[in-house]
Structures are given as C-alpha cells and as structure tokens.
C-alpha positions as CSV (number, residue, x, y, z in Angstrom):
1,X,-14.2,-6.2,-38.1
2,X,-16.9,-9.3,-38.6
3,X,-19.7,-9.5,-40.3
4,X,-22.9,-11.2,-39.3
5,X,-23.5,-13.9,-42.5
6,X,-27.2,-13.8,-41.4
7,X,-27.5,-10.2,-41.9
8,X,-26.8,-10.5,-45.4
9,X,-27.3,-13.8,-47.0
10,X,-30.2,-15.8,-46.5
11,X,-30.1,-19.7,-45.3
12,X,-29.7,-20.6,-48.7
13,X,-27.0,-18.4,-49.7
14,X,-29.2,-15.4,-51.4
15,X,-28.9,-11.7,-50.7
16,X,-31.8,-9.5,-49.2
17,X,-32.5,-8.9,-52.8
18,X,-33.9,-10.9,-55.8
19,X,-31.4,-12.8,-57.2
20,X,-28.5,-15.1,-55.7
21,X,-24.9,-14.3,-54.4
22,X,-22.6,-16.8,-56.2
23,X,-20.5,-19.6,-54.1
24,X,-17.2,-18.1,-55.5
25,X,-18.3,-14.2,-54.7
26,X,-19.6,-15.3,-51.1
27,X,-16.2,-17.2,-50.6
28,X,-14.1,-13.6,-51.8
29,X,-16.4,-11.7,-49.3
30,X,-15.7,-13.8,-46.5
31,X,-11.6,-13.9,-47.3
32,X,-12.2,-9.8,-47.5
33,X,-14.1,-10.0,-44.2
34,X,-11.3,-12.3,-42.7
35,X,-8.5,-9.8,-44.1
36,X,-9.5,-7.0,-42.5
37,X,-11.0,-8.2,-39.0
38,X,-7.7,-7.8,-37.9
39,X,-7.0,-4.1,-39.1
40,X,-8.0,-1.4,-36.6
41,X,-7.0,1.5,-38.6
42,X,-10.2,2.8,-40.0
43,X,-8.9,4.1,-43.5
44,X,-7.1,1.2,-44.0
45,X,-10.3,-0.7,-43.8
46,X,-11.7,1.5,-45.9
47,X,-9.3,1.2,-48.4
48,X,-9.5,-2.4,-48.8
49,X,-13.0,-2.1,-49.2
50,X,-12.8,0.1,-52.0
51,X,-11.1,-1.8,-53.8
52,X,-12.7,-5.1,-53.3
53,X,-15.8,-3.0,-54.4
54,X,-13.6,-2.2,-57.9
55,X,-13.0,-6.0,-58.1
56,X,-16.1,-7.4,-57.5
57,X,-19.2,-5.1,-58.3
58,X,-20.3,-5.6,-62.1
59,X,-19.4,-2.3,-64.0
60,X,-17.1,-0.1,-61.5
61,X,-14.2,0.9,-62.7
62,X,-13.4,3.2,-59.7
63,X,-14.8,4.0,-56.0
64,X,-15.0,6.0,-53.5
65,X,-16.9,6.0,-49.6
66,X,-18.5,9.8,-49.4
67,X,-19.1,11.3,-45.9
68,X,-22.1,13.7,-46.2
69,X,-22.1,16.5,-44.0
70,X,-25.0,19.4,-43.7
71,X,-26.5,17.7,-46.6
72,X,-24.2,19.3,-48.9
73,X,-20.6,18.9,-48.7
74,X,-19.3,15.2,-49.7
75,X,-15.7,14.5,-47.8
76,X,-14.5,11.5,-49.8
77,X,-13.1,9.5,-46.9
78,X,-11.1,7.1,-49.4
79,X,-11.0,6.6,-53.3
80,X,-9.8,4.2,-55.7
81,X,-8.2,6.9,-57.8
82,X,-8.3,10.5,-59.1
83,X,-11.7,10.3,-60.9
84,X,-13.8,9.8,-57.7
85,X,-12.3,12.5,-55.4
86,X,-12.8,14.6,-58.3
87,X,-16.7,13.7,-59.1
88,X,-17.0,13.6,-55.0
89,X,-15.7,17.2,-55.4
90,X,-17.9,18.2,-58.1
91,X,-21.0,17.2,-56.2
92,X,-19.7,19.1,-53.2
93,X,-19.4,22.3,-55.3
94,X,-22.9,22.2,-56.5
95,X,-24.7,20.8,-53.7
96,X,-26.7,17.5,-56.0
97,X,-26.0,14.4,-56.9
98,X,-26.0,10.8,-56.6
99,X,-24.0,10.6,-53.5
100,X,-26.5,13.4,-52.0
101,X,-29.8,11.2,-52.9
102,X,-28.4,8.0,-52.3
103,X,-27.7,9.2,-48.0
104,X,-30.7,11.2,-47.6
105,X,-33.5,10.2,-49.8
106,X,-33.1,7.0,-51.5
107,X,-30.9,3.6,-50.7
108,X,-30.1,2.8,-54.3
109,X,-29.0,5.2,-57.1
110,X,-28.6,4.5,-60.5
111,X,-27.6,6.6,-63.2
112,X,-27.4,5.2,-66.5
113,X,-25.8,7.8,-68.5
114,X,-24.3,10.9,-66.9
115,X,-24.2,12.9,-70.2
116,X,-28.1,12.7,-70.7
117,X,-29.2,12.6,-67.3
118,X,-31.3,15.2,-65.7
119,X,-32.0,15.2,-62.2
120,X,-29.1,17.4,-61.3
121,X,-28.4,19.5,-64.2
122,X,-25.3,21.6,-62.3
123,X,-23.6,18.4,-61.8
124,X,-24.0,15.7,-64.7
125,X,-22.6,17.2,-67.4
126,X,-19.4,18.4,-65.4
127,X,-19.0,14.7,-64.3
128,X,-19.5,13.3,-67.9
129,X,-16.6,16.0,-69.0
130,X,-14.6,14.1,-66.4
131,X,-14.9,10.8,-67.5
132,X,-17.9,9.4,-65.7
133,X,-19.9,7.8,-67.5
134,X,-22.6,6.0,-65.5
135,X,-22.7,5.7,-61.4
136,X,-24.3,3.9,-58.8
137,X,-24.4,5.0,-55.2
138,X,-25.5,3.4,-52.5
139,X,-26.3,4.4,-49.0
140,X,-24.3,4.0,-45.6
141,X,-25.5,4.6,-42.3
142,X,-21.9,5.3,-40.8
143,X,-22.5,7.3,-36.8
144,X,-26.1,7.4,-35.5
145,X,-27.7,9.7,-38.2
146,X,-24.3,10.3,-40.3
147,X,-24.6,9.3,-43.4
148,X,-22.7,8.3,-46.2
149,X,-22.5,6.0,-49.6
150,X,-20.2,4.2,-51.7
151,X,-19.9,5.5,-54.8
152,X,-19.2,3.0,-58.0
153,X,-18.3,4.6,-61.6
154,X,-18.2,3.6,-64.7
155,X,-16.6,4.0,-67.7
156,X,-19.6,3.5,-69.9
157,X,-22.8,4.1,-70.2
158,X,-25.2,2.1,-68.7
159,X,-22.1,0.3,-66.6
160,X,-24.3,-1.4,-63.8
161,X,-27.0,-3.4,-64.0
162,X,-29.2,-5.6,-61.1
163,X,-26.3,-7.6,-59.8
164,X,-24.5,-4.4,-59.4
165,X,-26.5,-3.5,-56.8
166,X,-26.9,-6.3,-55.2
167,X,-23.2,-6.8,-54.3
168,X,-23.3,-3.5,-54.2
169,X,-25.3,-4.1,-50.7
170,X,-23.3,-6.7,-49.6
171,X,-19.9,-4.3,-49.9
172,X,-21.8,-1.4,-47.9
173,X,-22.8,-3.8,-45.7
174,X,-18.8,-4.0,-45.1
175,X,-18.4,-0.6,-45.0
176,X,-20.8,0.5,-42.2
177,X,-19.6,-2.3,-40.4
178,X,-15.9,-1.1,-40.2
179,X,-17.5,2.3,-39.2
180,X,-19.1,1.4,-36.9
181,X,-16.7,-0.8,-35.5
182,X,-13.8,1.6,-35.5
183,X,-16.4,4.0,-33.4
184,X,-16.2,1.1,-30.9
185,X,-13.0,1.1,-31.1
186,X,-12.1,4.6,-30.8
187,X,-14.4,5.1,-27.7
188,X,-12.7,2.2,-26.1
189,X,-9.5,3.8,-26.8
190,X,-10.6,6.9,-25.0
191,X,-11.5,5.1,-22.1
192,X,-8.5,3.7,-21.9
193,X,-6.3,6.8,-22.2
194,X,-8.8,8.4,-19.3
195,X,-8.4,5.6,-17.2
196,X,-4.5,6.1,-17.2
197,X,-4.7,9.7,-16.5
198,X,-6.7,9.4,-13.5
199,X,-4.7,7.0,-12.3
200,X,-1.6,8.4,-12.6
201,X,-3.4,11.6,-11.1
202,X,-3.9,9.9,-8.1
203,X,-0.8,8.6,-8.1
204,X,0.8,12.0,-7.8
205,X,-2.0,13.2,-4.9
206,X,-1.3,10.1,-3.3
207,X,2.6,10.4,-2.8
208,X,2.4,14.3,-2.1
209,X,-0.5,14.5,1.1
210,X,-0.2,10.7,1.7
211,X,-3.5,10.3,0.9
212,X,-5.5,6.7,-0.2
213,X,-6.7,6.0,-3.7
214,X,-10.1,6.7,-3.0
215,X,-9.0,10.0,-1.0
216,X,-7.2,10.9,-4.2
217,X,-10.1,9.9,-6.2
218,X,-12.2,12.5,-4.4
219,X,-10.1,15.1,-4.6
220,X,-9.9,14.7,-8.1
221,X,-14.1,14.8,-8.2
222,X,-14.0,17.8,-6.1
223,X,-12.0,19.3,-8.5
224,X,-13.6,18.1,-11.3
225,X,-16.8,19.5,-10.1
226,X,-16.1,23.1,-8.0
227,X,-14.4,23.6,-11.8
228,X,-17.1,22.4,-13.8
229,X,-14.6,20.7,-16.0
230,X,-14.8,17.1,-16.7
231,X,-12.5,14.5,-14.6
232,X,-10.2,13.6,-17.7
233,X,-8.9,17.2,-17.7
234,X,-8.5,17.8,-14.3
235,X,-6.5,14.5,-14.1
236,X,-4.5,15.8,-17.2
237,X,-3.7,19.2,-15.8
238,X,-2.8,17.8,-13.0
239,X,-0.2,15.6,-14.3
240,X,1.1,18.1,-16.5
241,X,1.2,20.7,-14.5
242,X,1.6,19.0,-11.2
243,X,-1.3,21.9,-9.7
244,X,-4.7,21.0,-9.0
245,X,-5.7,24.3,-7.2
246,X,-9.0,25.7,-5.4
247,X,-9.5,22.0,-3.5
248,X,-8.4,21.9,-0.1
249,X,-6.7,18.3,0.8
250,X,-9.8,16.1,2.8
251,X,-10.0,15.4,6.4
C-alpha cells in the first residue's frame, strides 16, 4: 500500500485542514504506511489501521472501519474491540447514526455526548448504555460509490476535539487507500487465475486434436460464445471435466 504525501500534507508539512500535522505524528504515519505496503491481505491492513487510529487520534479509545450497505446495514469490517462491533451493530438495527451520516451525507461527524444527543433518538441512548460516550466518524470512499467510515469512540464525553479530526483524515486517508488497493489487487489476482485456466485449456485441446494454440484458442471462443458463457468457465469446465461439447474441432 503507499500513500501519496502530497495528497495529504501540504509543502510545509500541514494537513488539508486548519492546523498542522506534527513532525513526530507525520514520522509514525509514514512508519505505519511503510509497515503495511508490504501486506496484501486486506484485513490485515485494516487491522493495523485500526489500531494506529486508537494510538494516534486524540480521544479514541476504540475503532472500528464500517461498510455501509443499502444505506442501512453497517458490516464492521474490523474493530479494535467488543464495544465497536457492538455500537456498529446497534446502528445497523435501527437504521441511524453516525456511521450512516458520516458515508452518505456528511464527511465529518462529531458527537459530543451520546447520552444527550438527539439526531437519532433510536440509537444514542442504546450506545450510551454501552459505554459510548462520545464518537467521531468519518467518511471513506472504499469501491466506486461504496462507502464506508472509521469510526472513533470515546470513553467520555466530549472525547474529540479539532485535532481529532484532522488525523482523523489522515488515518482514512490510509484506509481507502488499502481498499482500494487490495481491489487492485484482487482483480489482478483474477486475471491471473483466468490466464492459467485458459491456458491449460488449450493445453488439453491441443494434445487431444493436435491442434495450435491459437486453434485451441478459438475453439475455446467458439465455445465460449455458441454457450453464452464467459471464456473463464468454459476453460474451467473444460479442465475439470475434460468435455467441451457442442463445438466441432476447426478445419
């Protein structure tokens, strides 16, 4: 995974916000960045993320990265601990919350106090019986138009303050990175693997009618097309099953 500085510091060292990004925070970002550039499993990434969000972010005492799908069910991808999966529940259940208004209508939110807080009535008091006190969440634009957020909690009222959210930003900045970086990776993956299949597809057309690669290759096509399925199945089939029927061997 790498991260473009430019894309969040300025030439000076400042975030895309008011305010600056310390020497010694910048340094821990870029370790962070360095650490996992070489980790291709996405949930590991994630992981790692979480908790450098725990360690560095002003105020959070737990975390979590939410996945929010039909605009009302939160899958908590990973969490720092019981609390979050269980708050990331809670606004699944009633269909509100931070994590909801923070992917779909605003960037940044901030809620001070969860026991006096009104703009979802179904959810704050449960989360205040819970144990959290005060959130921030903060959007992530994870595939095309998926969203997400990464959720910060705290143990206190009013837990997060300015500076919260600006590093805040910086660690979602990680966070859709990885994502969409382990997309990249996932698609390359697949191309491999279809690649392969093909090829040993033709393999298996070529030692059985004796036919060239890009004779085999066409059968395989003509298959792929008189069955209306796509080439990587009719390569699979055919090397599982060893048939490729209804296409007659070419001239």
């Amino acid at each position: 995974m790498s991260i473009d500085a430019s894309e969040i510091y300025g030439p000076s060292g400042t975030s895309g916000q008011s305010g600056s990004v310390s020497g010694d925070l910048a340094a821990q970002l870029g370790e962070l960045a360095r650490e996992l550039q070489h980790e291709d499993d996405l949930d590991t990434v994630l992981a790692g993320i979480v908790q450098a969000a725990v360690h560095l972010i002003p105020g959070a005492a737990d975390a979590s990265i939410g996945l929010v799908n039909d605009r009302k069910r939160i899958d908590s991808k990973v969490a720092s601990g019981d609390l979050p999966r269980r708050v990331d529940a809670l606004q699944s259940s009633t269909g509100q919350g931070p994590c909801m208004d923070a992917a779909y209508e605003d960037r940044i939110v901030r809620v001070p106090d969860l026991s006096t807080e009104t703009r979802w009535p179904a959810f704050s008091s449960g989360a205040a019986e819970l144990g959290a006190h005060s959130m921030l969440s903060i959007q992530l634009f994870v595939e095309g138009d998926r969203l997400g957020a990464l959720n910060l909690f705290g143990v206190r009222p009013d837990a997060f303050n300015l500076e919260s959210e600006q590093i805040g930003l910086i660690v979602a900045a990680h966070a859709a990175v990885a994502f969409a970086d382990s997309q990249k990776i996932s698609q390359l993956k697949e191309a491999l693997i279809s690649r392969q299949l093909i090829g040993q597809a033709e393999g298996i057309l070529m030692e059985r009618y004796k036919l060239s690669a890009q004779q085999a290759f066409l059968v395989l096509t003509r298959a792929s097309s008189s069955s209306n399925r796509k080439l990587r199945e009719v390569a699979e089939h055919l090397t599982i099953s060893g048939e490729i029927a209804g296409v007659e061997r070419p001239a």
